[in-house]
C-alpha positions in Angstrom: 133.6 -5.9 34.8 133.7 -5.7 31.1 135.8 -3.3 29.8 134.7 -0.5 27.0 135.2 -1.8 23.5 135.5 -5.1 24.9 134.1 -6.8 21.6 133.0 -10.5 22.5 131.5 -12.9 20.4 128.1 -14.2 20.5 127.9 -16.2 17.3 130.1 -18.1 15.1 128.4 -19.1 11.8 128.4 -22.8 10.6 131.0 -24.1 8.6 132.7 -20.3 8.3 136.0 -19.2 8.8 135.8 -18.6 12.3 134.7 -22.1 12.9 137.2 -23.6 10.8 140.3 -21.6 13.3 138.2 -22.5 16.5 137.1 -19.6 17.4 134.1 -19.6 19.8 131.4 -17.4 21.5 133.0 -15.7 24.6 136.2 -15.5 22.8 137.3 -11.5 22.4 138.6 -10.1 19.4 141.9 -7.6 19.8 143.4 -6.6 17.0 143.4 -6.8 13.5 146.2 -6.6 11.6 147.4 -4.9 14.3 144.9 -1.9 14.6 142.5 -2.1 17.8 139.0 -1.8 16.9 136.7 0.8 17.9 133.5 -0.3 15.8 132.0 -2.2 13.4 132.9 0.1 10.7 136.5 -0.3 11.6 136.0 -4.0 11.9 134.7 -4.0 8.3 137.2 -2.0 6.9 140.2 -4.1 8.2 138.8 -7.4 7.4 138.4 -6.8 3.5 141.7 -7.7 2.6 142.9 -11.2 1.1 145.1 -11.7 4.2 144.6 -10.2 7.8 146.2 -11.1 11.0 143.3 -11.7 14.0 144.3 -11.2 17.6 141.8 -13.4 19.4 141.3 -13.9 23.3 140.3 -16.9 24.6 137.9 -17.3 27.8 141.1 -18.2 29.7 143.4 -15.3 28.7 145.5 -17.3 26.0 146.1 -15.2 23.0 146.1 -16.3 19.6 147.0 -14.7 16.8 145.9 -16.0 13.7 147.3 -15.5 10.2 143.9 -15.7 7.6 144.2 -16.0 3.4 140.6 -15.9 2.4 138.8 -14.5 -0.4 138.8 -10.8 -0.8 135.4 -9.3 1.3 134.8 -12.9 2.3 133.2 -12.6 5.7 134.9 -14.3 9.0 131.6 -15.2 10.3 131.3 -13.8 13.6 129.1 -11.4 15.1 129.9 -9.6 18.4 127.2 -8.4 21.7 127.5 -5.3 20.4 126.2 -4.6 16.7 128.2 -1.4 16.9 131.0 -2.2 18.8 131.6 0.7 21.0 129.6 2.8 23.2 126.6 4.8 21.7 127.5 8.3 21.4 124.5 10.5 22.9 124.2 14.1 23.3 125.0 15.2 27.1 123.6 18.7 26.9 120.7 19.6 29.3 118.6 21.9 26.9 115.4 23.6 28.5 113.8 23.6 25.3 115.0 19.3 24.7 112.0 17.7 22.9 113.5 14.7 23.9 113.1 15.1 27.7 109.6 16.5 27.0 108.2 13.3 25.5 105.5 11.3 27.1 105.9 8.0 29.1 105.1 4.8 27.4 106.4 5.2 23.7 108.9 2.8 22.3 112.8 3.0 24.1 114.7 4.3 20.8 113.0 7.9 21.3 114.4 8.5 24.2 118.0 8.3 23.2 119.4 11.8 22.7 121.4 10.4 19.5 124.2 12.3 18.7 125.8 9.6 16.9 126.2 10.0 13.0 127.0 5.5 12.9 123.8 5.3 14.1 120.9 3.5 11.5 118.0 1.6 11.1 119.8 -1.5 12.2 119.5 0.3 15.8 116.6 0.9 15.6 116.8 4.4 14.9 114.5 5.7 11.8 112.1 8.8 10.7 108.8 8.9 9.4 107.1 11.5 6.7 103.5 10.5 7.5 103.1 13.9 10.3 104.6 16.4 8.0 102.8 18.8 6.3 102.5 19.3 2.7 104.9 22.6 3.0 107.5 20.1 4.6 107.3 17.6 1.9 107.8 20.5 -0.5 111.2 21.8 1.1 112.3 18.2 1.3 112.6 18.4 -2.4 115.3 20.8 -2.3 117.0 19.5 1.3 116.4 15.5 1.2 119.9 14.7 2.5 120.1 16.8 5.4 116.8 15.0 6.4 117.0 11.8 5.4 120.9 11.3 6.3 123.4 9.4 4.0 125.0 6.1 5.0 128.3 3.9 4.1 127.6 0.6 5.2 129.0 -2.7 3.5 126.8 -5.8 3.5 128.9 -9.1 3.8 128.6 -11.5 1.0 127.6 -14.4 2.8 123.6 -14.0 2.8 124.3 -16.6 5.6 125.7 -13.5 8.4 123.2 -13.0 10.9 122.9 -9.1 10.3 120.3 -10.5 7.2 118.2 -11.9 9.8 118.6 -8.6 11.8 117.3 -6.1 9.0 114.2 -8.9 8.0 113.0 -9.3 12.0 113.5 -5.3 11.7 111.1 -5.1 9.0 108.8 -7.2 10.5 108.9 -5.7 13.5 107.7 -2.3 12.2 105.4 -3.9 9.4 107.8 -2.2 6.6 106.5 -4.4 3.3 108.7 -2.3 0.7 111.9 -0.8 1.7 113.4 1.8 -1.5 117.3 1.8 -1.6 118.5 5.8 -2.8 121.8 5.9 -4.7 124.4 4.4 -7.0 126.4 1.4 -7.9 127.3 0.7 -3.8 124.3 1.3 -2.9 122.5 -1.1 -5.8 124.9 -3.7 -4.4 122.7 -3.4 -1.3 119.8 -3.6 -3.1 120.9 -7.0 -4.9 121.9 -8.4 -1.7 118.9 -7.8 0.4 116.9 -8.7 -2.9 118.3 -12.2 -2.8 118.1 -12.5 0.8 114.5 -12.2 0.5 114.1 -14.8 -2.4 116.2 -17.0 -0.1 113.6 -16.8 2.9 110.7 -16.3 0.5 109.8 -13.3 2.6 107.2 -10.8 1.0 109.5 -7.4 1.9 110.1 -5.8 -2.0 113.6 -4.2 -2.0 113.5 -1.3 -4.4 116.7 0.3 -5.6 116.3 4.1 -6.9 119.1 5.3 -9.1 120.8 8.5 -7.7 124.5 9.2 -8.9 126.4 12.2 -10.3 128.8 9.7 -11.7 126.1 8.8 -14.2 126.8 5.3 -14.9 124.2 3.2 -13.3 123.5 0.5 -16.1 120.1 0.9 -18.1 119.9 4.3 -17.0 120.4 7.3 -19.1 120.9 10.3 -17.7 120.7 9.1 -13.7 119.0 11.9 -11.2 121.9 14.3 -9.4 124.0 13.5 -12.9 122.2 16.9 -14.1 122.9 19.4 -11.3 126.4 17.9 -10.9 127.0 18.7 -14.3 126.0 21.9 -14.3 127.8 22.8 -11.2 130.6 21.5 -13.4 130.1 23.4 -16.3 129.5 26.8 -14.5 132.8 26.8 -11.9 134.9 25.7 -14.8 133.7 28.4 -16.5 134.4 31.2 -13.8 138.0 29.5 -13.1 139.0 29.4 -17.1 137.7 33.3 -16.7 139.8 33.9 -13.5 143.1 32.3 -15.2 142.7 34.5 -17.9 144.3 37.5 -16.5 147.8 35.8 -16.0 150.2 37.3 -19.0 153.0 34.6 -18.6 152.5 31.1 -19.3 150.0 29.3 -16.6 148.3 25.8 -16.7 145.4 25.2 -14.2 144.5 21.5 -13.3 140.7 20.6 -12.0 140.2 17.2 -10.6 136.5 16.1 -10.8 134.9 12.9 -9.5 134.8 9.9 -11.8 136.4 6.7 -10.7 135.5 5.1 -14.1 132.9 7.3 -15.7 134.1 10.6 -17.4 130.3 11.7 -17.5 131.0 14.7 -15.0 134.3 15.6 -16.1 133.0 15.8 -19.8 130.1 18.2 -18.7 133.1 21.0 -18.5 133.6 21.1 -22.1 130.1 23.1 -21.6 132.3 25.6 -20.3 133.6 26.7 -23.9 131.8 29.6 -25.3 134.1 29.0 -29.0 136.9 26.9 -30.6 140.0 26.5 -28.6 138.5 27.9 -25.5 139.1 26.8 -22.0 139.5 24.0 -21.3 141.8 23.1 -23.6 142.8 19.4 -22.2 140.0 17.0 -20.9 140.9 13.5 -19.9 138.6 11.1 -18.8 139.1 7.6 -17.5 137.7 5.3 -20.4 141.4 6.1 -22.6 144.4 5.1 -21.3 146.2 8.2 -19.6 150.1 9.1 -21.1 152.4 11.4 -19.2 154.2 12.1 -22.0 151.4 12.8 -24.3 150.5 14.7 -21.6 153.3 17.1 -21.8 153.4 17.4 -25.3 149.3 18.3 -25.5 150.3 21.1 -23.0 153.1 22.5 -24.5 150.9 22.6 -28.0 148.7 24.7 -26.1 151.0 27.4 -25.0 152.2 28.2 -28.4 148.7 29.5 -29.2 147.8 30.8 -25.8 149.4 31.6 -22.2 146.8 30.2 -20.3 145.6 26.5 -20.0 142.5 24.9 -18.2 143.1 21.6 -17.9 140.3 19.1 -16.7 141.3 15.8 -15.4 138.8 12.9 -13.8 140.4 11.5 -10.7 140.2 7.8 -11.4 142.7 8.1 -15.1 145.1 5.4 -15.3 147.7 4.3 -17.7 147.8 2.0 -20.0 148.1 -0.6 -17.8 145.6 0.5 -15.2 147.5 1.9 -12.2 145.6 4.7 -11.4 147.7 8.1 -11.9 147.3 8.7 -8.6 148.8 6.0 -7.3 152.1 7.4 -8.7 152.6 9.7 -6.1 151.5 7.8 -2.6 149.8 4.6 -1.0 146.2 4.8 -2.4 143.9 3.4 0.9 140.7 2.1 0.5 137.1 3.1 1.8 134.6 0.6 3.3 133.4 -0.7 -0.2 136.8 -1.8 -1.3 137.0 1.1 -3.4 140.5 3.2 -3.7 140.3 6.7 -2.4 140.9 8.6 -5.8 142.0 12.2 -4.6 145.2 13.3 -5.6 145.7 12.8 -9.5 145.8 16.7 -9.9 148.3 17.6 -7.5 150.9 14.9 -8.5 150.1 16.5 -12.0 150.2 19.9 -11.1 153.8 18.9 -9.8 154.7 16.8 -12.9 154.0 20.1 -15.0 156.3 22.6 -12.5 159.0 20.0 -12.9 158.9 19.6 -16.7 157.7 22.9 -17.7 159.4 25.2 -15.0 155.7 27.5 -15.1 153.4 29.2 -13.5 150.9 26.1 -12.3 147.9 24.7 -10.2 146.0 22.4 -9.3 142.1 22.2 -8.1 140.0 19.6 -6.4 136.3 20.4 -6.5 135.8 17.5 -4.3 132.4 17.4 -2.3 131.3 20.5 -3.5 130.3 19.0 -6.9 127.3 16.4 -5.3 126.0 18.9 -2.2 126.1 23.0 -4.1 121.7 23.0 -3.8 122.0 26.8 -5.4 123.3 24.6 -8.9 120.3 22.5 -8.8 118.8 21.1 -12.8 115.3 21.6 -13.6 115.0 17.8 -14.2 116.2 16.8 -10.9 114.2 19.3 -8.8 111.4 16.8 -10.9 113.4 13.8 -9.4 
């Protein structure tokens, strides 16, 4: 009997990696770099790197381990029995009022699963439709499209030649979908390309459409990108209320915000809106694009203090030195999410500690974190238009 997250191969891609080490359908995969792998996310994530260690089971039991150097995100050019890798998570309650267990015989399989699995996407199958809402639906989607619509984080491999292309184009054929529209920002344009030139390569007729939506604002060609407004007013308005609160401290205080921006300073240059006059809070921005200096750091600060005993400073989480380690970095090991990118959070408290060490004051630090993309009562005019 197989076991659970047993992940066995069904397909090893011509001329790929996996060919090239021997590895064959009905082999199992283990480990990876010594993790075990729960699901394809996982898989994904661990197989990024330049060099990864593959535990592989052969047929017969035999083990190998094999040591890999490859191109970073360069695809090993399996794919497994189960597209997710694990079991699919569905909801075991036994509601009178299920709409589930209420619908009629005969429709298509997928609407019968009670899915309570957030990995779950179109590549399952799994999908909504807006054609039987009503027009008072359609309008409150304008102001709740995420919690409808749903988000997701998936990676496409490089190699246009991995059989999950040919998944999401029989998927579109399947369900007669002619023009699929792509919501998001530089990730999620990435996808757009990809499936784009997938679909040159089999001269299929699907048009892949990517719609710019990022708070980061720095999509190219676009100006001012739709989410970039509310963001930045959210921005403007809690910087505002924090410079406020810190004013009623009487000895010496420096507050730190950390605001998204990898390598955009868009959003964290929307809190200078927060200033009502010259030399108000915040005092100190720093954004990504200039090269970030402790030292100049310190100095700016205690310039500051000899005009006032309060300082808002407001930092963007992806500033780096001069010679591009991210300020972050100083303090831990930076890990990555499933695009490769590093996860940024941090800068402000290993400032916030910098300051108490140098300074000996009253200090802290604040992450907005989420709060900055999902606040709806902070909405702009513009992007309700959006």
């Amino acid at each position: 009997m197989k076991k659970k997250n047993q992940h066995i191969i069904n397909q090893v891609a011509p001329d790929s990696i996996a060919e090239e080490l021997e590895i064959e359908v009905g082999d199992i995969l283990l480990e990876i770099n010594g993790n075990k792998i729960e699901d394809i996310f996982d898989y994904q994530y661990y197989t990024q790197d330049e060099y990864i260690e593959v535990l592989i089971q052969k047929p017969s039991g035999e083990e190998w381990l094999l040591e890999i150097d490859k191109d970073y995100d360069e695809d090993l050019g399996i794919t497994f029995e189960n597209g997710l890798m694990d079991d699919y998570r569905s909801c075991h309650n036994k509601c009178i009022f299920c709409f589930i267990d209420q619908m009629p015989k005969g429709m298509r399989e997928t609407l019968y699963f009670k899915d309570d699995d957030s990995r779950l996407s179109f590549l399952q199958g799994n999908y909504v439709t807006l054609t039987n809402m009503s027009d008072e639906d359609i309008e409150l989607l304008k102001t709740t499209p995420a919690s409808y619509l749903g988000s997701c984080r998936f990676k496409l491999p490089a190699d246009l030649n991995n059989n999950i292309y040919n998944t999401i184009f029989s998927l579109f054929e399947k369900y007669n979908i002619m023009y699929f529209l792509y919501i998001g920002g530089n990730d999620s344009m990435d996808t757009v390309a990809k499936l784009s030139a997938y679909a040159a390569k089999i001269n299929s007729p699907v048009r892949i459409i990517g719609v710019p939506k990022t708070i980061d604002n720095d999509l190219v060609h676009t100006d001012h990108s739709p989410g970039y407004g509310s963001a930045a007013k959210f921005v403007a308005s809690v910087v505002r209320d924090i410079a406020l609160d810190s004013g009623v401290y009487k000895q010496d205080s420096v507050t730190i915000i950390e605001i998204m921006g990898r390598h955009a300073g868009w959003l964290t240059a929307a809190s200078a809106l927060a200033r009502k006059f010259k030399g108000d809070n915040p005092i100190l921005i720093y954004l990504p694009e200039r090269a970030f200096d402790v030292e100049e750091f310190i100095k700016s600060i205690k310039n500051a203090l000899s005009y006032t005993n309060n300082v808002v400073i407001c930092v963007s989480e992806g500033i780096k030195d001069s010679s591009g380690r991210f300020i972050c970095e100083y303090e831990s090991n930076v890990k990555t999410d499933n695009f490769g990118h590093k996860m940024l959070t941090g800068c402000g408290k290993y400032l916030e500690g910098l300051v108490k060490d140098r300074l000996g004051i009253k200090v802290r630090s604040i992450e907005l974190n989420v709060t900055q993309r999902c606040v709806s009562s902070f909405i702009s005019e513009m992007d309700t238009i959006f």
